[in-house]
KEKE-3310 file (N, C-alpha, C; in steps of 0.2 Angstrom, whole numbers, plus 5000, padded with zeros to 4 digits):
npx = (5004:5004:5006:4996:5002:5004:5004:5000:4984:4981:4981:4971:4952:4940:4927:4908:4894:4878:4864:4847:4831:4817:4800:4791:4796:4797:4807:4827:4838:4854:4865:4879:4891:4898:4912:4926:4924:4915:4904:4905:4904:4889:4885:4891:4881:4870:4870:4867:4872:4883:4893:4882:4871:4868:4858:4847:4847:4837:4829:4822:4832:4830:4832:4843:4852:4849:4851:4865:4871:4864:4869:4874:4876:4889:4895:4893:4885:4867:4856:4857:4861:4849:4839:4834:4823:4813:4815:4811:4800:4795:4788:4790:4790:4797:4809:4813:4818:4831:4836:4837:4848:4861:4863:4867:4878:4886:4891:4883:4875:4860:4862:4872:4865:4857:4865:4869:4858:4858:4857:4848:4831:4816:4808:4811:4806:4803:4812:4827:4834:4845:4852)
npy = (4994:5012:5028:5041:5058:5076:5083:5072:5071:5089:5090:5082:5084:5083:5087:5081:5081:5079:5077:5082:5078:5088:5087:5097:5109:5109:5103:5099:5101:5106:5098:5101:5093:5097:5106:5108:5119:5124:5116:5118:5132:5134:5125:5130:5143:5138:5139:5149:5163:5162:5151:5145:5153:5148:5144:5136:5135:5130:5139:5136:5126:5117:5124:5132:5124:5117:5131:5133:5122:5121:5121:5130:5129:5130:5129:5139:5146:5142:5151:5166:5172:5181:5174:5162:5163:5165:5153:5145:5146:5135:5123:5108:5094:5095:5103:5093:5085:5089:5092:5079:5074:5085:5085:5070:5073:5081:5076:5074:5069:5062:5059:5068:5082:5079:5079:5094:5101:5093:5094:5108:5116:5107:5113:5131:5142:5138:5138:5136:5122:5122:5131)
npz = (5000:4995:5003:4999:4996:5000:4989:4980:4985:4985:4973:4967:4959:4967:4967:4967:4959:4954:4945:4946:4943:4943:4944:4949:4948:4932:4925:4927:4939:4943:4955:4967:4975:4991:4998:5010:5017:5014:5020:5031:5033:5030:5040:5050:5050:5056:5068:5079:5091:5105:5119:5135:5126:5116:5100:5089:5070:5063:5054:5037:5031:5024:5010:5013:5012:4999:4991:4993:4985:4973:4957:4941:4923:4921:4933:4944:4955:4957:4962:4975:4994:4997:4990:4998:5007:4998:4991:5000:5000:4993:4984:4996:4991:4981:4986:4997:4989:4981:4992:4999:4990:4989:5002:5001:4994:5002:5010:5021:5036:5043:5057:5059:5055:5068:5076:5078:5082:5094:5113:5111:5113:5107:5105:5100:5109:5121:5138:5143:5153:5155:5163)
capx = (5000:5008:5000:4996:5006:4999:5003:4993:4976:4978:4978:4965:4949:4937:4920:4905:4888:4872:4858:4839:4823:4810:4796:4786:4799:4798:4816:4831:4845:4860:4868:4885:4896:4903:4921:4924:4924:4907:4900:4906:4901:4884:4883:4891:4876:4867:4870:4866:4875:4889:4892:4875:4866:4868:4853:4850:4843:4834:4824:4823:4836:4830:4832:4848:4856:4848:4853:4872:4870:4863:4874:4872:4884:4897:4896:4891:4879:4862:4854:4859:4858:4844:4834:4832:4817:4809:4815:4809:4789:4793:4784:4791:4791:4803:4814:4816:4820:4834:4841:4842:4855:4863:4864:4871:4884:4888:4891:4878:4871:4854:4865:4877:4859:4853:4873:4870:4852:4858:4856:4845:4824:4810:4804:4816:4802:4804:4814:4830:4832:4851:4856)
capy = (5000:5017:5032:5048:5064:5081:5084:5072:5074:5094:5089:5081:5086:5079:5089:5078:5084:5077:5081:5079:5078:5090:5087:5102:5115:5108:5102:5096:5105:5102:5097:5099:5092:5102:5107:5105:5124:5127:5112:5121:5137:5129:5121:5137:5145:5135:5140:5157:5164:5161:5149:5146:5158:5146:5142:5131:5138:5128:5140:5136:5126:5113:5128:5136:5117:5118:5138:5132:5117:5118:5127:5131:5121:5134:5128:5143:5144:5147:5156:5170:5170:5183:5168:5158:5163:5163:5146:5138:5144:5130:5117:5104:5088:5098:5104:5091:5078:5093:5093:5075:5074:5089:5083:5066:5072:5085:5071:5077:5063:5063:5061:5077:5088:5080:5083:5101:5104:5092:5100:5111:5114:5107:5123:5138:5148:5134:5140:5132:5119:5119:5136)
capz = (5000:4993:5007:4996:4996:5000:4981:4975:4989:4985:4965:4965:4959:4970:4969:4962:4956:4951:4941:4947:4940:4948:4940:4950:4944:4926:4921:4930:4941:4946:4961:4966:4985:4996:5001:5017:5021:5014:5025:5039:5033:5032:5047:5056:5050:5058:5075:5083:5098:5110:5124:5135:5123:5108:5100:5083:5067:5057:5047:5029:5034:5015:5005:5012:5008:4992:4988:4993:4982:4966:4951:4934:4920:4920:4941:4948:4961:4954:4970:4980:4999:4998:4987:5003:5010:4993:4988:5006:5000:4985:4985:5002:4988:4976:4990:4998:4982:4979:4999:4999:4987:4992:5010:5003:4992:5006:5017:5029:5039:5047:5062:5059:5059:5072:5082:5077:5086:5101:5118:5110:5116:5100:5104:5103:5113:5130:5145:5147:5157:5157:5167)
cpx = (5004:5002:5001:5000:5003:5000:5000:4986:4977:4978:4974:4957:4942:4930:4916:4899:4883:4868:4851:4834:4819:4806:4790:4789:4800:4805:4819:4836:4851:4863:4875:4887:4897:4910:4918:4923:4918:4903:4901:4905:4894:4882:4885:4885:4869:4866:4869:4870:4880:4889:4884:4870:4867:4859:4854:4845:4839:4830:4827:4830:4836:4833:4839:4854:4856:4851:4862:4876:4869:4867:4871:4875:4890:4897:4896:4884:4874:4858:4858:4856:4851:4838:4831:4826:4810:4808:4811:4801:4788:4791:4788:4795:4798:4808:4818:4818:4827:4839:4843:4847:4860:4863:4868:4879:4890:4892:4888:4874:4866:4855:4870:4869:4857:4859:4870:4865:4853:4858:4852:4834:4820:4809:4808:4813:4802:4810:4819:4831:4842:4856:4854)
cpy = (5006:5021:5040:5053:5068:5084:5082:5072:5082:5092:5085:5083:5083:5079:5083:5084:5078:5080:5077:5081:5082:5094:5096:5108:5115:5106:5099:5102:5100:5104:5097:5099:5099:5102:5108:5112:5126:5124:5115:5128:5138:5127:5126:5142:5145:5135:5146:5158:5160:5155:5145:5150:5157:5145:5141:5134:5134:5129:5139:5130:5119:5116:5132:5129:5118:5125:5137:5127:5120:5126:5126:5128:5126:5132:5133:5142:5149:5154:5163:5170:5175:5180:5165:5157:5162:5156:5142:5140:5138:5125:5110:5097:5090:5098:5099:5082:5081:5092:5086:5073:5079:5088:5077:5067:5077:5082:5072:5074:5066:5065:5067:5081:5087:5081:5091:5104:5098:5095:5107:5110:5111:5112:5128:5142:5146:5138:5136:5127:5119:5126:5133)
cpz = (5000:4997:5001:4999:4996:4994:4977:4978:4986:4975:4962:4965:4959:4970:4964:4962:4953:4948:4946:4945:4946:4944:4942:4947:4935:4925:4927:4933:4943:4953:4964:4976:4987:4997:5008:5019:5018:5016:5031:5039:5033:5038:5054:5056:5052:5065:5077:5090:5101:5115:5127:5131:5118:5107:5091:5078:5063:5052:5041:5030:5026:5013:5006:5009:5001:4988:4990:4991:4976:4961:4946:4929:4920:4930:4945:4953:4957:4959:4975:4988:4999:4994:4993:5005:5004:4991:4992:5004:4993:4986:4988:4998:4985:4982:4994:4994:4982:4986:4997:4996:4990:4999:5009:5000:4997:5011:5022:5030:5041:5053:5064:5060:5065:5080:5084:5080:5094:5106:5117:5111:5108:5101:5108:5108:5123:5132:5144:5150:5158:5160:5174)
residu = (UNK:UNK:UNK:UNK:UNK:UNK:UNK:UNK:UNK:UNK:UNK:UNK:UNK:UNK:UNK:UNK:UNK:UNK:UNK:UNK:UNK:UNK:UNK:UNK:UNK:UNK:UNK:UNK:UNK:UNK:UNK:UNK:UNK:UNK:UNK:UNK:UNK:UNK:UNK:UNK:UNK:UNK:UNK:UNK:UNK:UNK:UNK:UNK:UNK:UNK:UNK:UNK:UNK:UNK:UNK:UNK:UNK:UNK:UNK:UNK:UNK:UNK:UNK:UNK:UNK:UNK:UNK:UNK:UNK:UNK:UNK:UNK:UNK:UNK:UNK:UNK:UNK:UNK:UNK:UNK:UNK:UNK:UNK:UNK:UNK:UNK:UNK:UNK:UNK:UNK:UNK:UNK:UNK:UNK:UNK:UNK:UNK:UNK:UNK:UNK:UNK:UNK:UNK:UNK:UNK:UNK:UNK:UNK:UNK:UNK:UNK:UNK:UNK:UNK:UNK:UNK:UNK:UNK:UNK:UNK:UNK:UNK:UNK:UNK:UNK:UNK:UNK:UNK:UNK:UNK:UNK)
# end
């Protein structure tokens, strides 16, 4: 077994991409992975506040996947972040045929979302319980 060099892991060109059918929007987009600093760019945005005074954000939280997912063929990103709120009134079935991919090529387990809202209330509006 020969162990990689960080000449050939940094040369190579590892992003993938899908395409998906969604039939509600009329046609197909595309889908493309994540680097590891836009998964974590993503998943930081997913959290609010400091210390005790964190709290987890899961608005829209299909559609901001989906808006820091899908590109266009030149591989740009089709969406801008001020899309988000619009994209998330799209119809539930489309969006989330579009997250799932873009969650799997993300490598974003069921269990990393649900890490990321651990120690966190079902209802942001409840009281604490851990002061």
């Amino acid at each position: 077994m020969t162990l990689l060099t960080r000449d050939q892991i940094l040369a190579v060109d590892d992003y993938t991409f899908e395409d998906v059918e969604v039939p509600e929007w009329g046609g197909t987009v595309r889908v493309k992975g994540m680097s590891g600093a836009e998964r974590d760019r993503f998943e930081a945005g997913s959290i609010k506040g400091k210390g005790k005074n964190r709290d987890v954000n899961l608005a829209n939280l299909r559609a901001r996947l989906v808006a820091a997912s899908v590109i266009d063929e030149a591989g740009q990103l089709v969406f801008k972040p001020y899309d988000v709120e619009t994209l998330g009134k799209k119809s539930a079935a489309a969006l989330g045929r579009v997250y799932d991919v873009a969650q799997r090529l993300a490598g974003l387990t069921d269990e990393d979302v649900e890490e990321l809202t651990e120690g966190f209330p079902d209802d942001p509006s409840a009281p604490s319980t851990s002061d």
